[in-house]
TORKOL-4160 file (C-alpha; in steps of 0.2 Angstrom, whole numbers, padded with zeros to 4 digits, m for minus):
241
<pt num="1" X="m0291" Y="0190" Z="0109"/>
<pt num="2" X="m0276" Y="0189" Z="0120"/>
<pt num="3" X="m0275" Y="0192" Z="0139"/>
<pt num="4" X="m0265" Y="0201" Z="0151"/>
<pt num="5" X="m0257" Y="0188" Z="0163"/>
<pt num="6" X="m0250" Y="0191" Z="0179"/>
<pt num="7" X="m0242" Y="0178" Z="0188"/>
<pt num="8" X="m0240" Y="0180" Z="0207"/>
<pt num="9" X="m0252" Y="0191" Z="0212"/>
<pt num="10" X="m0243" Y="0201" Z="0226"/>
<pt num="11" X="m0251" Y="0202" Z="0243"/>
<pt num="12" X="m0255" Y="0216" Z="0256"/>
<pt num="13" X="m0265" Y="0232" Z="0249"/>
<pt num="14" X="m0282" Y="0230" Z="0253"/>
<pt num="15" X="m0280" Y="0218" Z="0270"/>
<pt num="16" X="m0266" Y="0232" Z="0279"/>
<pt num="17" X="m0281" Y="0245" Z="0285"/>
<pt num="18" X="m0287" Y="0251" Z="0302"/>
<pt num="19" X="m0303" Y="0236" Z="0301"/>
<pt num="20" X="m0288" Y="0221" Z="0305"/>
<pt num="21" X="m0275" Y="0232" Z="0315"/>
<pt num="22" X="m0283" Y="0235" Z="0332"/>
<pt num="23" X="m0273" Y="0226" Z="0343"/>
<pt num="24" X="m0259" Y="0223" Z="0333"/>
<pt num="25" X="m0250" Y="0239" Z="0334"/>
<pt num="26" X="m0256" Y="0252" Z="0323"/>
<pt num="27" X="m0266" Y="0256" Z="0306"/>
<pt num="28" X="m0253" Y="0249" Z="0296"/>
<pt num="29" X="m0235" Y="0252" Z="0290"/>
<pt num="30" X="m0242" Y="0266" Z="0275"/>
<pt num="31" X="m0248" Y="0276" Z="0289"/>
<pt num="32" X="m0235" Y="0274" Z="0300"/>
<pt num="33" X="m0221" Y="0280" Z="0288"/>
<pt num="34" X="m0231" Y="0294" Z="0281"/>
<pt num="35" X="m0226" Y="0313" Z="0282"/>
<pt num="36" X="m0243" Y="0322" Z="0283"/>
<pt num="37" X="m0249" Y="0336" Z="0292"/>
<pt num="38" X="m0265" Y="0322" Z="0296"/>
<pt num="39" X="m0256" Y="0307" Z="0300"/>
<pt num="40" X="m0257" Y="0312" Z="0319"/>
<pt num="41" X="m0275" Y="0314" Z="0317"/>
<pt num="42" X="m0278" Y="0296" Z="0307"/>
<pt num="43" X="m0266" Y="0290" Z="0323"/>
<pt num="44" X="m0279" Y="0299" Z="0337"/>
<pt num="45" X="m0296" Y="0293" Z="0325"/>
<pt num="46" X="m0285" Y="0275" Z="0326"/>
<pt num="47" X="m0285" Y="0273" Z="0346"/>
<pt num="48" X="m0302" Y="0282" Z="0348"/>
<pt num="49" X="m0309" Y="0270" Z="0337"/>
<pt num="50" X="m0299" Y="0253" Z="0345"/>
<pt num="51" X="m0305" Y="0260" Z="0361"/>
<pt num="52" X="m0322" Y="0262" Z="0358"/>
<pt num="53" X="m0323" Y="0244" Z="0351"/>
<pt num="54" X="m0314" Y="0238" Z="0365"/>
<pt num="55" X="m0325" Y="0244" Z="0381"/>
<pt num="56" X="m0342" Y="0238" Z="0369"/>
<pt num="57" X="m0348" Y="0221" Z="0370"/>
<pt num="58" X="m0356" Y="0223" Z="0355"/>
<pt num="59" X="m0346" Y="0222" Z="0337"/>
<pt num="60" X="m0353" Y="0239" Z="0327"/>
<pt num="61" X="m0365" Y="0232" Z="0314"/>
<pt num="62" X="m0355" Y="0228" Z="0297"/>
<pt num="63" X="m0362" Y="0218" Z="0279"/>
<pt num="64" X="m0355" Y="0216" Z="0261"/>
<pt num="65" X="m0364" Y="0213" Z="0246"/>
<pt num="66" X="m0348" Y="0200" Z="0240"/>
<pt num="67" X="m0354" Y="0185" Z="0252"/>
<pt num="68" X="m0339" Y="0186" Z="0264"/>
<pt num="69" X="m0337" Y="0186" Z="0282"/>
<pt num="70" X="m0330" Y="0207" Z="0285"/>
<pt num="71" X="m0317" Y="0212" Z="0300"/>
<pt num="72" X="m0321" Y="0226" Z="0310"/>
<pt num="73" X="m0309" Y="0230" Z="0322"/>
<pt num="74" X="m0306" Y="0212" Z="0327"/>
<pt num="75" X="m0325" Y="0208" Z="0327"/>
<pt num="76" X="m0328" Y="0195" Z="0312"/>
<pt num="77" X="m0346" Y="0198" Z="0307"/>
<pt num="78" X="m0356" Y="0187" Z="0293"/>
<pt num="79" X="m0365" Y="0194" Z="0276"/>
<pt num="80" X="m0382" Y="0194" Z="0275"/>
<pt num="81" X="m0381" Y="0194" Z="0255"/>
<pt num="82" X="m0373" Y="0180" Z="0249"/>
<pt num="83" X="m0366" Y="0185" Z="0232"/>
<pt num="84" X="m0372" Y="0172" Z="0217"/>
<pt num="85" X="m0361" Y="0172" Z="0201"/>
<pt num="86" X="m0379" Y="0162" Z="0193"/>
<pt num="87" X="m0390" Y="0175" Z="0181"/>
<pt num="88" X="m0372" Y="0188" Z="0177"/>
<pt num="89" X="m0375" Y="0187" Z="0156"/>
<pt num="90" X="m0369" Y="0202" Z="0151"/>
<pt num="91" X="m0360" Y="0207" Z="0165"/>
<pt num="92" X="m0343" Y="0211" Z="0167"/>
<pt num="93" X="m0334" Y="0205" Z="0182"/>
<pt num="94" X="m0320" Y="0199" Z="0191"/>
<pt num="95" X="m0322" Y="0184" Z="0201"/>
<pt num="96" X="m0311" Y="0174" Z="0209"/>
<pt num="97" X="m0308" Y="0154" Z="0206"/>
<pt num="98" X="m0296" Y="0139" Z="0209"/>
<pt num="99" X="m0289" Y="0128" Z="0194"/>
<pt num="100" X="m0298" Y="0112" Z="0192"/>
<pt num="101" X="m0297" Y="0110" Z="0175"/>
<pt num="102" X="m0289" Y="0115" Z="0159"/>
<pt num="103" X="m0294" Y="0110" Z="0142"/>
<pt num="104" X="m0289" Y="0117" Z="0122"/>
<pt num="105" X="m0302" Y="0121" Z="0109"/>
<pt num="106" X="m0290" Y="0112" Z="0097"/>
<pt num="107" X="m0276" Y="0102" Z="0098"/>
<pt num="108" X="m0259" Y="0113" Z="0096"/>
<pt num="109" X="m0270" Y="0128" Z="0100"/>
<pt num="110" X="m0266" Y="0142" Z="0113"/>
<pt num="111" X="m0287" Y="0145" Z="0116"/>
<pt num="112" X="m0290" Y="0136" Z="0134"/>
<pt num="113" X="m0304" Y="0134" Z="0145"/>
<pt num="114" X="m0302" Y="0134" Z="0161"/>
<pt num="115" X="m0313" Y="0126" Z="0173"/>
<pt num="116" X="m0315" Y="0134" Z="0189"/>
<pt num="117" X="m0319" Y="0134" Z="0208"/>
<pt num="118" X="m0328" Y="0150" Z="0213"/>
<pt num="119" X="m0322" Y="0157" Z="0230"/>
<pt num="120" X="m0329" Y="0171" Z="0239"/>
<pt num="121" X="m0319" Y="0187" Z="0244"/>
<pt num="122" X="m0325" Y="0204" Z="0251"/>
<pt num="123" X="m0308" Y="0213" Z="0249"/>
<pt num="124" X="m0300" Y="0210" Z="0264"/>
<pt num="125" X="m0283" Y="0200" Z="0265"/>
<pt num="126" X="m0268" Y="0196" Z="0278"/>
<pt num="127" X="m0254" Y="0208" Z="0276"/>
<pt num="128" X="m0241" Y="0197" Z="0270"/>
<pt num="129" X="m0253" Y="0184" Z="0260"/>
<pt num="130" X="m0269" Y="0184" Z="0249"/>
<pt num="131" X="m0285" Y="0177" Z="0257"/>
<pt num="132" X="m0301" Y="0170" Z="0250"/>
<pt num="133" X="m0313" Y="0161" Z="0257"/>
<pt num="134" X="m0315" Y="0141" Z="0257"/>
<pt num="135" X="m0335" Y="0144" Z="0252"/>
<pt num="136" X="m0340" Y="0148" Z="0236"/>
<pt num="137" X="m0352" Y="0150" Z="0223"/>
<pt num="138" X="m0350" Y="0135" Z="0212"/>
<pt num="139" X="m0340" Y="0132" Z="0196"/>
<pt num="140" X="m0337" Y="0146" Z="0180"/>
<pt num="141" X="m0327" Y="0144" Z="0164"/>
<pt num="142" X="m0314" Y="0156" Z="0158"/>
<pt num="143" X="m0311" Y="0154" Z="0138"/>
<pt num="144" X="m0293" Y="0163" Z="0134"/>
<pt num="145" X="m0279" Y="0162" Z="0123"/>
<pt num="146" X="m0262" Y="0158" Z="0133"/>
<pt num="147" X="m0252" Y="0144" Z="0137"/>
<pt num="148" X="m0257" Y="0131" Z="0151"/>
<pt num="149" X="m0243" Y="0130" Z="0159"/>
<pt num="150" X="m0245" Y="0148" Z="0165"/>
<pt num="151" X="m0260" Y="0141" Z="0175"/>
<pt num="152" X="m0254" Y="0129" Z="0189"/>
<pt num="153" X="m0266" Y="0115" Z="0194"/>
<pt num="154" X="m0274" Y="0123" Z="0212"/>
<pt num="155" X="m0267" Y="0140" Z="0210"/>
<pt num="156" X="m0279" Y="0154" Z="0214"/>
<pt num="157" X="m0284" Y="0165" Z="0199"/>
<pt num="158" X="m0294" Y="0183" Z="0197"/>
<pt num="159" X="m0302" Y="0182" Z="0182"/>
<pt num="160" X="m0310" Y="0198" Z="0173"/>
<pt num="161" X="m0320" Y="0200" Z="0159"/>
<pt num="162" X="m0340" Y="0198" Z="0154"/>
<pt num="163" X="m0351" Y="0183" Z="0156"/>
<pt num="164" X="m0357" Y="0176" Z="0139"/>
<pt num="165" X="m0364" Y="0161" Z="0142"/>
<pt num="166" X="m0371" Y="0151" Z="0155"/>
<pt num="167" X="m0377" Y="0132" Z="0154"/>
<pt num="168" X="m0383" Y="0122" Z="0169"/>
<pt num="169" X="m0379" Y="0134" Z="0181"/>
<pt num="170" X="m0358" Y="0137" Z="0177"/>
<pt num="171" X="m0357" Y="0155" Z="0169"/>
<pt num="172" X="m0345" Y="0157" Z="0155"/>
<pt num="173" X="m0332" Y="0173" Z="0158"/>
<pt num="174" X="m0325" Y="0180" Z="0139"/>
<pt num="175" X="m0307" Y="0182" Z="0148"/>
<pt num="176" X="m0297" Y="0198" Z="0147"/>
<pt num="177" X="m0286" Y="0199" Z="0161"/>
<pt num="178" X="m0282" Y="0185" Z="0173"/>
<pt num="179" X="m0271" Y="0186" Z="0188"/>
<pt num="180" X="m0262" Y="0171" Z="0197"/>
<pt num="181" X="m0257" Y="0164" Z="0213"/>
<pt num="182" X="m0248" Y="0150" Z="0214"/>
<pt num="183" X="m0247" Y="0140" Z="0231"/>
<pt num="184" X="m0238" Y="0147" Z="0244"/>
<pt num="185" X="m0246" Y="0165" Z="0239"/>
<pt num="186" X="m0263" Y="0164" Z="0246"/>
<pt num="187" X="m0272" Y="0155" Z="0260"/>
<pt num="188" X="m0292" Y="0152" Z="0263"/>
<pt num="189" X="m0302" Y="0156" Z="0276"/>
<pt num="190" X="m0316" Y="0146" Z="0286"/>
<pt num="191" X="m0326" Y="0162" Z="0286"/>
<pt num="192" X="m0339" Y="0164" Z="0273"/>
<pt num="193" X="m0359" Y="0164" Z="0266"/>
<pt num="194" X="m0367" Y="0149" Z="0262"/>
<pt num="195" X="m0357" Y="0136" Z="0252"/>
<pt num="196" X="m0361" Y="0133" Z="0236"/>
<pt num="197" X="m0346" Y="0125" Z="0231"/>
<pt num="198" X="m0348" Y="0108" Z="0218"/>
<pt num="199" X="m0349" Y="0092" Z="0229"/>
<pt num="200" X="m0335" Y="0085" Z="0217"/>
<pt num="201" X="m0322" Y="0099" Z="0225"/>
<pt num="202" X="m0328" Y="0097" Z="0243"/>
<pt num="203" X="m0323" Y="0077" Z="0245"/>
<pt num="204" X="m0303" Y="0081" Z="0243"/>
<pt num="205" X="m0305" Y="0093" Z="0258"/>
<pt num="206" X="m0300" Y="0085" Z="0272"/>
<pt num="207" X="m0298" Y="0100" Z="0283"/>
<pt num="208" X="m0317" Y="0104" Z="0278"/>
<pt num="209" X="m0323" Y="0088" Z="0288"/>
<pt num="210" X="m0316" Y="0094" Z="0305"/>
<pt num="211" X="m0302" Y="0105" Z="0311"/>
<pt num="212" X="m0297" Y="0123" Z="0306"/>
<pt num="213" X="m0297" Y="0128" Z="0288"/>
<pt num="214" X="m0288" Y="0146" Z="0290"/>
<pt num="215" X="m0267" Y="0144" Z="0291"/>
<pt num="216" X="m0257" Y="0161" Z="0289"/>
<pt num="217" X="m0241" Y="0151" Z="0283"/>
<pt num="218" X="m0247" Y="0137" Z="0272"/>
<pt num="219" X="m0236" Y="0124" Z="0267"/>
<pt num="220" X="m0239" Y="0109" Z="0252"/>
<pt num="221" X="m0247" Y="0098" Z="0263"/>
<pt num="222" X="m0259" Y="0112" Z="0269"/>
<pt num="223" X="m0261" Y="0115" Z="0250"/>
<pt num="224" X="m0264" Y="0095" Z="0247"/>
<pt num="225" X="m0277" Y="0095" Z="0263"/>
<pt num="226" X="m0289" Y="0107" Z="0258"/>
<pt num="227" X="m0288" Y="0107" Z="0239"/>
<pt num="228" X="m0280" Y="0089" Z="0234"/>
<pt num="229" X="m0267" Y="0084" Z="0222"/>
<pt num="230" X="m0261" Y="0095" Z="0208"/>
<pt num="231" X="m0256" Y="0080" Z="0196"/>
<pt num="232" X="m0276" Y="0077" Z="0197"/>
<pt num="233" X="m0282" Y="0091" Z="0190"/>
<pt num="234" X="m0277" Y="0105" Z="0176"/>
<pt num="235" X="m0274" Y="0097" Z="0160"/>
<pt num="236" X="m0276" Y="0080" Z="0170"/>
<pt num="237" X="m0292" Y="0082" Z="0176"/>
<pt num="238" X="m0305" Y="0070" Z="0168"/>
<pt num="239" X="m0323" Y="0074" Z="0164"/>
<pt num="240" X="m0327" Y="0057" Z="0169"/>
<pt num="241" X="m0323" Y="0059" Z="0189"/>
């Protein structure tokens, strides 16, 4: 069965909403430029809301089922249900994963594996960069058809379809859609549930040992520092590691 493939996933949507723009001008260029009869009521219930945060100590009370930290008005407030991608046979779902490793059914054939490292994310992103989370889940496979070279070594993928399998703990995802982000599309953030994440990922993170995860405007070494080096890993990786 072939996939849709989407390379270069785009960013802003979900992350440009009144939870991340207290303080930082406004609810968000969409609502800004629109022509409605409610917009100056959506600007009112905006400073009311940013005011009310602001003279409160307390953050307002915020969880999500997906096992992500979730913005509230500037207030950053942990899950209390880590989400687990263990025990999903039969369902369908849409997780998100970084490219470890890429493999072939049969040689000269398009079927691929791919092999990949679960990230968290609970739909919130920056405006002008896609964001998931440094934590995850553990690994989960992808079986598609497609070429590999559409699926960069460390790129970020979204991966939808249903779980099939599941074998010592990595489920198994039947692919039918996968979108991509190469580097310099999205960032990760230090905020996150519990990390589940294989040790084998965790030893080429050199930011994870000390130091700030989260950088707004990555560049290659940032990419290098937190996931490793692309010519390790993809169609390179070895099982053996």
């Amino acid at each position: 069965m072939g996939i849709a493939i989407l390379p270069n996933g785009g960013v802003g949507g979900a992350g440009c909403t009144m939870e991340r723009a207290c303080g930082s001008g406004g609810p968000g260029r969409s609502h800004r430029d629109a022509k409605t009869a409610d917009s100056k009521d959506l600007w009112k219930s905006f400073g009311q809301r940013c005011k009310s945060i602001r003279e409160n100590s307390k953050p307002p009370h915020a969880t999500t089922a997906y096992g992500a930290p979730k913005f509230v008005l500037g207030f950053i407030v942990r899950a209390t249900r880590p989400y687990k991608i263990q025990g999903k046979k039969g369902k369908y779902v849409s997780w998100y994963g970084i490219v470890r490793g890429i493999s072939h059914s049969q040689p000269g054939e398009e079927k691929l594996t791919l092999l990949l490292e679960h990230k968290y994310f609970d739909g919130m992103t920056d405006c002008h960069i896609m964001m998931v989370s440094q934590s995850g889940s553990g690994d989960f496979q992808a079986k598609l058809e497609g070429k590999a070279e559409r699926f960069p070594a460390l790129a970020l993928v979204r991966v939808y379809g249903t779980v099939v399998e599941e074998k010592d703990k990595v489920p198994e995802i039947a692919a039918e859609y996968v979108r991509v982000w190469p580097w310099f599309t999205f960032t990760l953030t230090d905020l996150g549930a519990g990390d589940h994440t294989n040790p084998r990922w965790l030893k080429y993170c050199k930011r994870c040992k000390g130091g700030r995860i989260y950088n707004p405007y990555p560049d290659e070494k940032y990419y290098r520092d937190v996931l490793g080096d692309p010519k390790d890993f993809g169609v390179n990786l070895e099982e053996t590691k």
